[in-house]
C-alpha positions as a Markdown table, in Angstrom:
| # | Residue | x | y | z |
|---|---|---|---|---|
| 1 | Unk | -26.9 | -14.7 | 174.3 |
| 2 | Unk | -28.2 | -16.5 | 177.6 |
| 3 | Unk | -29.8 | -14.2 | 180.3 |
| 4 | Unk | -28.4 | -14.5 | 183.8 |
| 5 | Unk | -31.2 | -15.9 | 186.3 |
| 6 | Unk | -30.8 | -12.8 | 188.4 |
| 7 | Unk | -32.1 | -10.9 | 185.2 |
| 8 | Unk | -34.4 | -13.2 | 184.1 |
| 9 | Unk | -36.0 | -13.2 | 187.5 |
| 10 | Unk | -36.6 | -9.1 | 187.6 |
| 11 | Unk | -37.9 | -9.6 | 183.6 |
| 12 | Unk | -41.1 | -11.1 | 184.8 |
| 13 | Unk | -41.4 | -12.4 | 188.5 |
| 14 | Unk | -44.3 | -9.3 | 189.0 |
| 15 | Unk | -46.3 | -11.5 | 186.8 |
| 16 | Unk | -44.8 | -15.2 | 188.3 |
| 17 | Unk | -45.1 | -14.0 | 191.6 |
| 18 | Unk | -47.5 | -11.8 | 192.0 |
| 19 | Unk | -46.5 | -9.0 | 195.0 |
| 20 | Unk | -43.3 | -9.8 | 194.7 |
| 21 | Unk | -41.9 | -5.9 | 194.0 |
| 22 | Unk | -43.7 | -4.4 | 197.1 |
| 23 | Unk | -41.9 | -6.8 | 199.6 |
| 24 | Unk | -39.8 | -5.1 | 201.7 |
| 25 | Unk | -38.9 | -8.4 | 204.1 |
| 26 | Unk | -38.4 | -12.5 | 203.6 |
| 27 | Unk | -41.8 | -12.2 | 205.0 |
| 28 | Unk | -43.4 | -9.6 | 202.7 |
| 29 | Unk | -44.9 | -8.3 | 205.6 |
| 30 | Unk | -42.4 | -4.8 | 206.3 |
| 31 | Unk | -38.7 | -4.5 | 208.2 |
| 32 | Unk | -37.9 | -7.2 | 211.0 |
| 33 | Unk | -38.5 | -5.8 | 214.6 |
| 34 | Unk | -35.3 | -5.8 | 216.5 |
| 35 | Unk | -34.6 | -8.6 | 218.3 |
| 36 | Unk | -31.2 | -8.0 | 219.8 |
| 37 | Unk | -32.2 | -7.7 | 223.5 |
| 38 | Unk | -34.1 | -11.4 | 223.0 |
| 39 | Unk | -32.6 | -14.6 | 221.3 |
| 40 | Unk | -34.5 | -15.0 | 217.8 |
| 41 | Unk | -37.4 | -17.5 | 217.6 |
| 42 | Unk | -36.8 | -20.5 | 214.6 |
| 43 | Unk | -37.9 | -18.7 | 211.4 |
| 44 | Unk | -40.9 | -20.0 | 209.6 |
| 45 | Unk | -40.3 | -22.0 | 206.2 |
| 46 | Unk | -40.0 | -18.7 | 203.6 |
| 47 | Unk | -42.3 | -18.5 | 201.0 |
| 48 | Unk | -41.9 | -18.9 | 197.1 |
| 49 | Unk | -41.6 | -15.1 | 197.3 |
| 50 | Unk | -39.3 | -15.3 | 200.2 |
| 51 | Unk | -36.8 | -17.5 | 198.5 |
| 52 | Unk | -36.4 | -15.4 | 195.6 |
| 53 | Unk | -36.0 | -12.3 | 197.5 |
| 54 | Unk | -33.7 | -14.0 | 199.4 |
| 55 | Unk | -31.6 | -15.3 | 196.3 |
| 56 | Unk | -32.0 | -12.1 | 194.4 |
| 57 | Unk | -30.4 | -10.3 | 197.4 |
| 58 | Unk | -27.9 | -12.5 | 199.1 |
| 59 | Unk | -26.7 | -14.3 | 195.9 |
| 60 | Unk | -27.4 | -12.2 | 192.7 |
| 61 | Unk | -24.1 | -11.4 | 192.3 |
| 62 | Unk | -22.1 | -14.2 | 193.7 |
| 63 | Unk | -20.9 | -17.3 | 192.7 |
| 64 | Unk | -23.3 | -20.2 | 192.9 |
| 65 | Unk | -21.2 | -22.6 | 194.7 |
| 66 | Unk | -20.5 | -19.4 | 197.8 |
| 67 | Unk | -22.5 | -20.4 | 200.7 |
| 68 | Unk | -26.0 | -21.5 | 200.7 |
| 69 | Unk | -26.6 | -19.7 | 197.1 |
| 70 | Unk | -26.0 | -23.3 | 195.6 |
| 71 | Unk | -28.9 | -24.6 | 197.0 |
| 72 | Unk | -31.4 | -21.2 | 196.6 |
| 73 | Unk | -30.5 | -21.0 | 192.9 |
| 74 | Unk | -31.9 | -24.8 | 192.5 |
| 75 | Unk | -35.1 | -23.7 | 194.8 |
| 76 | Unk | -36.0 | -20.9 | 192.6 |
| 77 | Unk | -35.3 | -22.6 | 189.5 |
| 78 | Unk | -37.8 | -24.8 | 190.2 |
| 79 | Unk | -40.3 | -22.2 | 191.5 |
| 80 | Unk | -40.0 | -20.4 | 188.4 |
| 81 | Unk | -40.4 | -23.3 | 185.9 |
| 82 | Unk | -43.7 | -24.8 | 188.2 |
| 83 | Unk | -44.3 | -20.5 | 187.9 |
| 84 | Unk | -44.2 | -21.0 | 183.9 |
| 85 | Unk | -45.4 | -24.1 | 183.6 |
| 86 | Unk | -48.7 | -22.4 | 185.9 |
| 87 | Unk | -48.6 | -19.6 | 183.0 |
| 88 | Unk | -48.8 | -22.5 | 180.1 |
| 89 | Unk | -51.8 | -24.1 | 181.8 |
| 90 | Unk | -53.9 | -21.0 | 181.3 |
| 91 | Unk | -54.1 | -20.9 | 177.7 |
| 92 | Unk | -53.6 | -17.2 | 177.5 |
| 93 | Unk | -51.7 | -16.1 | 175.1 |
| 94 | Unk | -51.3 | -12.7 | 177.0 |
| 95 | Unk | -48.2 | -15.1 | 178.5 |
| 96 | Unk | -46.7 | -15.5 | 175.2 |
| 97 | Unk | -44.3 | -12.7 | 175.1 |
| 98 | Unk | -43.1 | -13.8 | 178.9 |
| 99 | Unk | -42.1 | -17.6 | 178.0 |
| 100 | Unk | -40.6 | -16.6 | 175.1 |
| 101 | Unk | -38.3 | -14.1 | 177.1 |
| 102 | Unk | -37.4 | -17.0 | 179.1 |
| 103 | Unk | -35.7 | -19.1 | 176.4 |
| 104 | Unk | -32.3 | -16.2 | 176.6 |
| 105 | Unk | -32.3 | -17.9 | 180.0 |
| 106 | Unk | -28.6 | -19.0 | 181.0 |
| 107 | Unk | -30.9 | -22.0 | 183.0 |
| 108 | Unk | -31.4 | -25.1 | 180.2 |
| 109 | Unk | -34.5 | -26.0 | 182.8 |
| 110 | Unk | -36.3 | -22.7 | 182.6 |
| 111 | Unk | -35.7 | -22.8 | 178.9 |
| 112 | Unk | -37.5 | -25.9 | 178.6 |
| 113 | Unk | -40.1 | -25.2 | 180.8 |
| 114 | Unk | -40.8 | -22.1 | 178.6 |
| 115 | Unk | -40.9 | -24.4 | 175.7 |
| 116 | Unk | -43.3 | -26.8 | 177.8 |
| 117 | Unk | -46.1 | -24.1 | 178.8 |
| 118 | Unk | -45.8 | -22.1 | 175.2 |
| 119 | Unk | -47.0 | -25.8 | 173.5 |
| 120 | Unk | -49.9 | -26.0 | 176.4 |
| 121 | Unk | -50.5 | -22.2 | 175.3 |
| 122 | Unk | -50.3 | -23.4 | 171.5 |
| 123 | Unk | -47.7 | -21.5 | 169.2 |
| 124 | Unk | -48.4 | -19.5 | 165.8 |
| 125 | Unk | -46.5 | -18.3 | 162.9 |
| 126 | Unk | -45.7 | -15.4 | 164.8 |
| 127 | Unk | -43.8 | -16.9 | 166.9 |
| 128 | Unk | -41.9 | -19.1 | 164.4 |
| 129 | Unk | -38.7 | -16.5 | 164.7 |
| 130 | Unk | -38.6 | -16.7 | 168.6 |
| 131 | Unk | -38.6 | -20.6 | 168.0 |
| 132 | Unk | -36.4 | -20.9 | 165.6 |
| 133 | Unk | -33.3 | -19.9 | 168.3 |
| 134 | Unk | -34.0 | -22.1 | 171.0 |
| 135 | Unk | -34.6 | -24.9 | 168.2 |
| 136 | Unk | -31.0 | -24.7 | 167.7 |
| 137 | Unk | -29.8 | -24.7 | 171.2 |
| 138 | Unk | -27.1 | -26.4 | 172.2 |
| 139 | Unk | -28.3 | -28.2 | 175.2 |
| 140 | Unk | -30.4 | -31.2 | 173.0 |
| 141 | Unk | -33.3 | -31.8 | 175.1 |
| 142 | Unk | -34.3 | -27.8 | 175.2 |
| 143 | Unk | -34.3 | -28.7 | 171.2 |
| 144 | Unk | -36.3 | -31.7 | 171.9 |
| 145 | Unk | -38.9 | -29.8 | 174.2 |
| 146 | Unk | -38.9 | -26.8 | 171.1 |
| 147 | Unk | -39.6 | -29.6 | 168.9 |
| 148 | Unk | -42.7 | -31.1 | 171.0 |
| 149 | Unk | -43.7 | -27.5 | 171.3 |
| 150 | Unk | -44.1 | -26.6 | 167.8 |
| 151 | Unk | -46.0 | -30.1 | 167.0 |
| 152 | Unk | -48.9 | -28.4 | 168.8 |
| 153 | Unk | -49.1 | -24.9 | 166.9 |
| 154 | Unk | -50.6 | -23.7 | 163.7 |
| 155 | Unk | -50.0 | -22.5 | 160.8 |
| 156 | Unk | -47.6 | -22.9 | 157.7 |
| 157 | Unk | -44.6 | -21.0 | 158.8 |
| 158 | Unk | -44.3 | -23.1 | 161.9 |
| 159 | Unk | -45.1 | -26.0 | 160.2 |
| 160 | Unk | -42.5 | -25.4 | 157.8 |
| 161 | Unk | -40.1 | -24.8 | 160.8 |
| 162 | Unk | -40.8 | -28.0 | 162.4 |
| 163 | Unk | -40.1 | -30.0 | 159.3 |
| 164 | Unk | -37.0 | -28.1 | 159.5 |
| 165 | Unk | -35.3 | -28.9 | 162.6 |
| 166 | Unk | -36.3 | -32.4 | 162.2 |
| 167 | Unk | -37.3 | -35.3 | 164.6 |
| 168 | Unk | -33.9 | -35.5 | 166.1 |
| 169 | Unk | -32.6 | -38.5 | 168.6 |
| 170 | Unk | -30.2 | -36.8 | 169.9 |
| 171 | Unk | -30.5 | -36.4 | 174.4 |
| 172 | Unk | -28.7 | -35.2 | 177.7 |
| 173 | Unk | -29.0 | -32.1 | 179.6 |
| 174 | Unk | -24.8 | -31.0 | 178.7 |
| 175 | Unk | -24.4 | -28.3 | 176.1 |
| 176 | Unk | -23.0 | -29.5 | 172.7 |
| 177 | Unk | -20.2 | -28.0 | 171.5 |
| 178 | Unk | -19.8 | -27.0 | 167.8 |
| 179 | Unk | -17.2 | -29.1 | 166.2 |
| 180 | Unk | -14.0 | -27.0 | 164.9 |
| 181 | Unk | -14.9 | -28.1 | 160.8 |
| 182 | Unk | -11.0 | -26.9 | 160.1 |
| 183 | Unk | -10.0 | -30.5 | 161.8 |
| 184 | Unk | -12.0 | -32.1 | 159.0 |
| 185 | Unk | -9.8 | -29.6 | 155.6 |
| 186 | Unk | -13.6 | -27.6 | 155.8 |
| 187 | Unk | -13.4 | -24.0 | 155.4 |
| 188 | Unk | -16.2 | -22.1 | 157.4 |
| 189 | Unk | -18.1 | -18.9 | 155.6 |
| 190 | Unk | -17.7 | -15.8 | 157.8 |
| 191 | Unk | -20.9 | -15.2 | 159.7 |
| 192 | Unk | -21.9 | -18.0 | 160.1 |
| 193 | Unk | -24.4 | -19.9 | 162.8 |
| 194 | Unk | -23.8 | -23.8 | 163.8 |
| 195 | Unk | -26.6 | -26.0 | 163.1 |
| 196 | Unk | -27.1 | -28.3 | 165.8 |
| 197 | Unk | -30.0 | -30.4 | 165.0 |
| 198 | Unk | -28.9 | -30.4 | 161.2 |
| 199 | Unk | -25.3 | -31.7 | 161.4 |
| 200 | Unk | -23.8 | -35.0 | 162.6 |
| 201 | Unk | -19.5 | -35.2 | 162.1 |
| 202 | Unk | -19.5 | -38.4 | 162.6 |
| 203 | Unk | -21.1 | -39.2 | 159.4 |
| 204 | Unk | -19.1 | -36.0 | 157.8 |
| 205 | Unk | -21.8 | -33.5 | 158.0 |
| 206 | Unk | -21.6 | -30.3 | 159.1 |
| 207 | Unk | -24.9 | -27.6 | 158.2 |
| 208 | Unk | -24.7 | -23.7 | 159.0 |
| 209 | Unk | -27.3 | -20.5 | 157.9 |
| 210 | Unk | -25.2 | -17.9 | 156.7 |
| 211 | Unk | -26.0 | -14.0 | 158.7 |
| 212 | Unk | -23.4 | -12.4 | 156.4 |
| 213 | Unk | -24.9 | -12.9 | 153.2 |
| 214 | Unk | -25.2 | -15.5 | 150.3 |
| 215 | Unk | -22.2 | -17.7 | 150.9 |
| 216 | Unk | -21.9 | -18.7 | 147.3 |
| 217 | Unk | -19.1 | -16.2 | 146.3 |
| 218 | Unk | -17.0 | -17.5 | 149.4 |
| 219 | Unk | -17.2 | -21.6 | 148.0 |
| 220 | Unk | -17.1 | -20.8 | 144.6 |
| 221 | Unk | -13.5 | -19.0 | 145.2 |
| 222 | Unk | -12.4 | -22.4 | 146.7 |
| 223 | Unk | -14.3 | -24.9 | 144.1 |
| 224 | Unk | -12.1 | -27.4 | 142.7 |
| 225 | Unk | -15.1 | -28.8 | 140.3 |
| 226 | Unk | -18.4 | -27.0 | 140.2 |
| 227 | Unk | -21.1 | -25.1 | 140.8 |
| 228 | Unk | -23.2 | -28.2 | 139.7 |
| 229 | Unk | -27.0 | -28.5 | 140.1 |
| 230 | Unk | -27.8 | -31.0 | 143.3 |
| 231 | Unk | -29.4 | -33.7 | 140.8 |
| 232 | Unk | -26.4 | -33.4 | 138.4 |
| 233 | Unk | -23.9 | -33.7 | 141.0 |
| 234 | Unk | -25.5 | -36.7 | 142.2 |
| 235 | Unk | -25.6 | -38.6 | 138.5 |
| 236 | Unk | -22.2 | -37.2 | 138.3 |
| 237 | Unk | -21.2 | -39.6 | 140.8 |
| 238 | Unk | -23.4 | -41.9 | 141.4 |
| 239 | Unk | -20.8 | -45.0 | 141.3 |
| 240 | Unk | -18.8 | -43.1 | 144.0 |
| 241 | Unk | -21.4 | -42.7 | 146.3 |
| 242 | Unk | -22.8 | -45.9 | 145.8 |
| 243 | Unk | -19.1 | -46.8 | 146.9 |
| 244 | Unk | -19.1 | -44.8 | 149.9 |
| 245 | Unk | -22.8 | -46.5 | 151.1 |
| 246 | Unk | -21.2 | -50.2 | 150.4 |
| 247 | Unk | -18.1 | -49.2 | 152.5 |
| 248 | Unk | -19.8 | -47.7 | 155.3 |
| 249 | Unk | -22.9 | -50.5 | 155.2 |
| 250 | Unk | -20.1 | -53.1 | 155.6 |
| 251 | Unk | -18.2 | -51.2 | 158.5 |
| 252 | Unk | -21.8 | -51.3 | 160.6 |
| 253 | Unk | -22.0 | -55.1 | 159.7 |
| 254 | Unk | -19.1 | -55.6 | 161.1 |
| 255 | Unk | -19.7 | -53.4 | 164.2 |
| 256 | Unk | -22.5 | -55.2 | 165.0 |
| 257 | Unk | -20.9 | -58.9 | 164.4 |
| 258 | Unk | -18.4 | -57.4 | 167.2 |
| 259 | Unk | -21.2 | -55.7 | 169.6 |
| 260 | Unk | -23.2 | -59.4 | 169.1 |
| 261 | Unk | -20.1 | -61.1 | 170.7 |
| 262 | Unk | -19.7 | -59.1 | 173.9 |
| 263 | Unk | -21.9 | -59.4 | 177.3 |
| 264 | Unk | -24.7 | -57.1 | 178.1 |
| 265 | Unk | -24.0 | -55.6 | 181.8 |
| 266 | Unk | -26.2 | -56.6 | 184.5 |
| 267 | Unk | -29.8 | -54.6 | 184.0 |
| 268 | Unk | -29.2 | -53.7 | 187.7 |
| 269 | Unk | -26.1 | -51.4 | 186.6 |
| 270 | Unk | -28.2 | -49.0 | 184.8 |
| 271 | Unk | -25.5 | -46.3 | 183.8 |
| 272 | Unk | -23.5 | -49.4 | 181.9 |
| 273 | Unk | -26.9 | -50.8 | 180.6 |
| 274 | Unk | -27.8 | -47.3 | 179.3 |
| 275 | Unk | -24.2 | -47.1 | 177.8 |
| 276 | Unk | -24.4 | -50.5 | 175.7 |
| 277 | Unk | -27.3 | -50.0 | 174.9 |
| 278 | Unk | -26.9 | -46.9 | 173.1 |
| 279 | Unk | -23.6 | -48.3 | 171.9 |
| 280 | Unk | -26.2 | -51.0 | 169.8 |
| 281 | Unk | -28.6 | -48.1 | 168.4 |
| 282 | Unk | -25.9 | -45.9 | 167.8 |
| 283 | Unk | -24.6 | -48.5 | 164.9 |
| 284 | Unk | -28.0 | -48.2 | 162.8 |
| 285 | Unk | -28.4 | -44.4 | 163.8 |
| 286 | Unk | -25.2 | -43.2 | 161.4 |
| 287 | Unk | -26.3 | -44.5 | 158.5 |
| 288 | Unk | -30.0 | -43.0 | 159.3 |
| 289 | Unk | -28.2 | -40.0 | 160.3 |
| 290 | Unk | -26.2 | -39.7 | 156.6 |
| 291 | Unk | -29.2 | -40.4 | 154.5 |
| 292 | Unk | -31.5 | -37.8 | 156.3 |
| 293 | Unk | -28.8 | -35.2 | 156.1 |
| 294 | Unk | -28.8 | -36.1 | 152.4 |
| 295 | Unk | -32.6 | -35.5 | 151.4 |
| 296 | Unk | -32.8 | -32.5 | 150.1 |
| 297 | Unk | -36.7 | -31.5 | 150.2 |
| 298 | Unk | -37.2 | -28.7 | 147.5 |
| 299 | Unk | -40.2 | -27.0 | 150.2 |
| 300 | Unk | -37.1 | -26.6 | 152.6 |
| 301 | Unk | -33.8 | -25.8 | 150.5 |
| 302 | Unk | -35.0 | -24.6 | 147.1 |
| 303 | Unk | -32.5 | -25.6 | 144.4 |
| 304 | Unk | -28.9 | -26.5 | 145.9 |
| 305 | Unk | -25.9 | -26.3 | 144.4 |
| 306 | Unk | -22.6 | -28.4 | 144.8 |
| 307 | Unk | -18.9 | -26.9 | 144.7 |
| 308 | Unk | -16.6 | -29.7 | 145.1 |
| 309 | Unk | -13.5 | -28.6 | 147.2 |
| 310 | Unk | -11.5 | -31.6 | 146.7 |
| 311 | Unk | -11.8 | -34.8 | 144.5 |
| 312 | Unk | -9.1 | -37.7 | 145.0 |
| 313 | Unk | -8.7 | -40.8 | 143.1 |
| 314 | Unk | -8.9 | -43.9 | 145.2 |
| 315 | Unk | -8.9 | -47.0 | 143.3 |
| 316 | Unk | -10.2 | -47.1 | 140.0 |
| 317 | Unk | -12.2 | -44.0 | 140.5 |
| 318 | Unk | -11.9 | -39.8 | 141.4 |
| 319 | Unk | -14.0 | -39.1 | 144.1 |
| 320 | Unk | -15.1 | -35.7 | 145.3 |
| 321 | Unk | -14.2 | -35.9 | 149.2 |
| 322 | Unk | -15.1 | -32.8 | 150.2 |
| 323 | Unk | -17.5 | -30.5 | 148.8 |
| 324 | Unk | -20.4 | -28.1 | 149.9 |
| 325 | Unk | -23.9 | -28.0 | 149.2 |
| 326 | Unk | -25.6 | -24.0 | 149.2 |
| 327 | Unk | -28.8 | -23.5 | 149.2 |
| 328 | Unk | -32.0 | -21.2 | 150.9 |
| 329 | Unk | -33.3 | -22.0 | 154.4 |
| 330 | Unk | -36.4 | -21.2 | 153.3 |
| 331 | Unk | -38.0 | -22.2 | 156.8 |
| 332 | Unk | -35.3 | -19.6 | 158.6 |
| 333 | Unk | -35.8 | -17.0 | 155.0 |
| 334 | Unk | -31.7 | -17.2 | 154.9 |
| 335 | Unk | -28.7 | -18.5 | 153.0 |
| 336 | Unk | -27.6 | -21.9 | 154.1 |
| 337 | Unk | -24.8 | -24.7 | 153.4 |
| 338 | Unk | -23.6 | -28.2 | 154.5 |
| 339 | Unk | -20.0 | -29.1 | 154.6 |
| 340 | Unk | -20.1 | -32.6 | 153.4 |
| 341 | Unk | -17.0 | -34.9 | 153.6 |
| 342 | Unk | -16.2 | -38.8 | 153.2 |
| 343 | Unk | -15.4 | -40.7 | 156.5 |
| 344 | Unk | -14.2 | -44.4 | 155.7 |
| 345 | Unk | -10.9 | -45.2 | 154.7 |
| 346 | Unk | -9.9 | -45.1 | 151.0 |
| 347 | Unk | -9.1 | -49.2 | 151.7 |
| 348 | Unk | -12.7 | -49.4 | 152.1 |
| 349 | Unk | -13.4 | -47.8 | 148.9 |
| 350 | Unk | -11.4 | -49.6 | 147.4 |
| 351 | Unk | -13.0 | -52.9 | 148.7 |
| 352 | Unk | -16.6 | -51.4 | 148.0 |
| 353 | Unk | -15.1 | -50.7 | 144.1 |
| 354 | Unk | -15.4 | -54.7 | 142.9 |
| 355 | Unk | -19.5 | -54.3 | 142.7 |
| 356 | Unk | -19.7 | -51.0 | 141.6 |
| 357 | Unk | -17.2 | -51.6 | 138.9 |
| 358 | Unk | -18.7 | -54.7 | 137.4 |
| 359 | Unk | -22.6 | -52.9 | 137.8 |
| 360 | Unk | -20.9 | -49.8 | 135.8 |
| 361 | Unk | -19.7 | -52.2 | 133.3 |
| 362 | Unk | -23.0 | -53.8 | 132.8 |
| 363 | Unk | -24.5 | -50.3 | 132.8 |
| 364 | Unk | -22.3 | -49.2 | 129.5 |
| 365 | Unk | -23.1 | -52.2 | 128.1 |
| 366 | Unk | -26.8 | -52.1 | 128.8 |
| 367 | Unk | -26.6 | -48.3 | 127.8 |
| 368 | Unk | -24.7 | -48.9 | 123.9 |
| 369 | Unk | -27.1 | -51.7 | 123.2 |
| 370 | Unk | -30.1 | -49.4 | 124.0 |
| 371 | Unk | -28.4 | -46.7 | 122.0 |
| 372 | Unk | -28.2 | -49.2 | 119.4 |
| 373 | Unk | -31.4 | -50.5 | 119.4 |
| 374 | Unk | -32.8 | -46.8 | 119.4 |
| 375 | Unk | -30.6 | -45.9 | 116.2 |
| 376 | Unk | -32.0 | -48.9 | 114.5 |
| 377 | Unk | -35.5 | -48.3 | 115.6 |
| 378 | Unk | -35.0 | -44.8 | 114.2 |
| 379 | Unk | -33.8 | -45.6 | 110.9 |
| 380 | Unk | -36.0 | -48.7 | 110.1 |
| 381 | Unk | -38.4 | -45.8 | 111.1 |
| 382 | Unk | -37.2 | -43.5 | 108.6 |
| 383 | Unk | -37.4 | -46.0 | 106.1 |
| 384 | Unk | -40.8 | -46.0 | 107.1 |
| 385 | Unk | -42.0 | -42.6 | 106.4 |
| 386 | Unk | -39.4 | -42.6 | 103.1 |
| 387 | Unk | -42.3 | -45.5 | 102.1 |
| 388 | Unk | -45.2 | -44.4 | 103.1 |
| 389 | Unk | -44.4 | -40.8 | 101.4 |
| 390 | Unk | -43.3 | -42.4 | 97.9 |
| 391 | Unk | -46.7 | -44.7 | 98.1 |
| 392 | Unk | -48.7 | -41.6 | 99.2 |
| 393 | Unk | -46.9 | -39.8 | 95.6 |
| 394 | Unk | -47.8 | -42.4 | 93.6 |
| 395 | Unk | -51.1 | -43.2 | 94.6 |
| 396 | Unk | -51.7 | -39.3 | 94.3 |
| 397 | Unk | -50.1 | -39.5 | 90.8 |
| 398 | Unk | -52.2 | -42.6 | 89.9 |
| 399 | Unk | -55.5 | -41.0 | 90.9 |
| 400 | Unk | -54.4 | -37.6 | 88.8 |
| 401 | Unk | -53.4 | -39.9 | 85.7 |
| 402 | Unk | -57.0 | -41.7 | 86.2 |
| 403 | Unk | -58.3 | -38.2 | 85.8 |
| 404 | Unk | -56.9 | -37.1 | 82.8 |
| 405 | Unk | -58.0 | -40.5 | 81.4 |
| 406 | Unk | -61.5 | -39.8 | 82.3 |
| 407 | Unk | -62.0 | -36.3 | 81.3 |
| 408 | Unk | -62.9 | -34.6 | 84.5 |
């Protein structure tokens, strides 16, 4: 839940800006003198104090566009983030507690700059729970500035953390919004938080930590197929997903072959250079997005398990095209899943097939004749023993016969 700035502001401004709570005037210096018998001299410029006084009275409980609150709301915004940034720079962690108050701020900029001045301060592990929230926040360059922040602590739990929430390429300033996973036939397990910086729908994945409790018994009551170990699943069907990669490698070919063919903009317009630009990266970036989503590291998820929710056949094959990985988000110490579904069209499976089918053919093939070859090897071995046992009988009855023969 964000903090209003009018809040935020009366949290800490004794320590931001110090003699703030005894002013009494824009001045700090006692009540005005009363000026109604003279016309009033040109105000000096307020102070820092001043302006925030004067925001915290006029406009604390208006709207931010009424009157001149628009523009005092952006002037102490950035008084208080040079105010926390001046708090980072003293490498006390006595500050701690404050910039980490600041990241319920409803302001994305103070909650960056509180991200910026606790990595000058340097994090610990006991401040891996406080980072964890704005790590997932919805505005993707607060996440970025948590990210840079926790790169410059210590200790395993952050560590761990940081490996967590990834490197991320996501940017802007606009709050994401958390995609509605019914749209995509994928049912949501009560209590459950929206992983920003772990899911990416446009490659069909969708990752939550669970507050209500283990959400296996909630998949496992909609399982078509399943529970199957992570590995197993994936040997399960491997030709399928080796599909699905062919398919999608082939779509970014030929979105590429199609970017290639149209004009750059001029570098002068820099929104539409920006735009195409992205456009270009963005065409590698989903199939870097899939695979990392994929990787399952044991340090970070434990041992998952798969319950497929819907297999299909398309083509020659059944596919599972929708299922849902559980597992422990052992950096956040809770239950976690990924809703996982398949994104090309089944006529690109079904182009993707002609490979896969001729390489599973192979496979069999390659697979009998090494069964074969292992069933001979392991009877021309037990010939083998069968040999050396009868030699090894009647060499021992030879040598007992000599024996006799000899008296002994």
């Amino acid at each position: 839940m964000k903090t209003p700035l009018t809040l935020t502001l009366v949290m800490a401004i004794a320590i931001l800006i110090p003699g703030f709570a005894g002013a009494t005037s824009l001045s700090g210096k006692g009540s005005a003198p009363d000026q109604s018998s003279n016309p009033p001299p040109q105000p000096p410029p307020l102070t820092k104090r001043g302006v925030v006084k004067n925001y915290v009275k006029s406009c604390g409980k208006k709207p931010a566009k009424e009157a001149n609150c628009d523009k005092l709301r952006k002037d102490v915004v950035e008084i208080v983030k040079d105010s926390l940034h001046t708090l980072g720079s003293s490498a006390k962690r006595a500050y701690v507690p404050t910039l980490v108050k600041y990241f319920k701020s409803d302001e994305a900029v103070l909650r960056i700059a509180a991200a910026d001045a606790l990595g000058m301060i340097g994090p610990q592990d006991q401040e891996a729970d406080a980072l964890a929230i704005p790590a997932n926040d919805p505005v993707p360059d607060v996440r970025a500035a948590v990210r840079q922040a926790m790169s410059r602590g210590k200790g395993p739990a952050l560590t761990l953390l940081g490996q967590r929430v990834g490197l991320g390429y996501k940017t802007g300033s606009a709050p994401e919004i958390p995609p509605d996973a019914g749209k995509f036939g994928m049912p949501v397990a009560p209590e459950s938080t929206y992983l920003f910086y772990a899911s990416d729908a446009t490659v069909g994945r969708l990752s939550y930590v669970a507050k209500g409790g283990d959400p296996t018994a909630f998949f496992k009551g909609k399982a078509k197929k399943g529970p199957f170990p992570l590995e197993e699943f994936k040997d399960k069907y491997r030709y399928q997903f080796q599909d699905e990669d062919e398919a999608m490698n082939r779509a970014r070919e030929t979105e590429g072959k199609e970017i290639e063919k149209v004009q750059p903009p001029d570098p002068s317009n820099l929104q539409a250079y920006t735009e195409f630009m992205q456009k270009i990266a963005s065409v590698g970036a989903k199939q870097g997005s899939r695979m990392y989503l994929d990787s399952y590291e044991p340090k970070l998820f434990g041992t998952p398990t798969v319950y497929v929710l819907e297999e299909r056949q398309i083509g020659k094959r059944s596919y599972p095209t929708r299922y849902a990985v559980v597992y422990q988000e052992l950096a956040l110490k809770r239950p976690g899943y990924r809703l996982s579904w398949m994104t090309v069209p089944d006529e690109a499976i079904k182009a993707a097939q002609a490979i896969s089918l001729a390489q599973e053919k192979e496979d069999i093939a390659n697979q009998v004749e090494s069964e074969a070859i292992k069933k001979k090897q392991a009877e021309l071995d037990s010939l083998t023993k069968k040999k050396d046992a009868a030699e090894k009988k009647q060499f021992k009855k030879g040598q007992e016969d000599l024996e006799k023969e000899l008296g002994f």
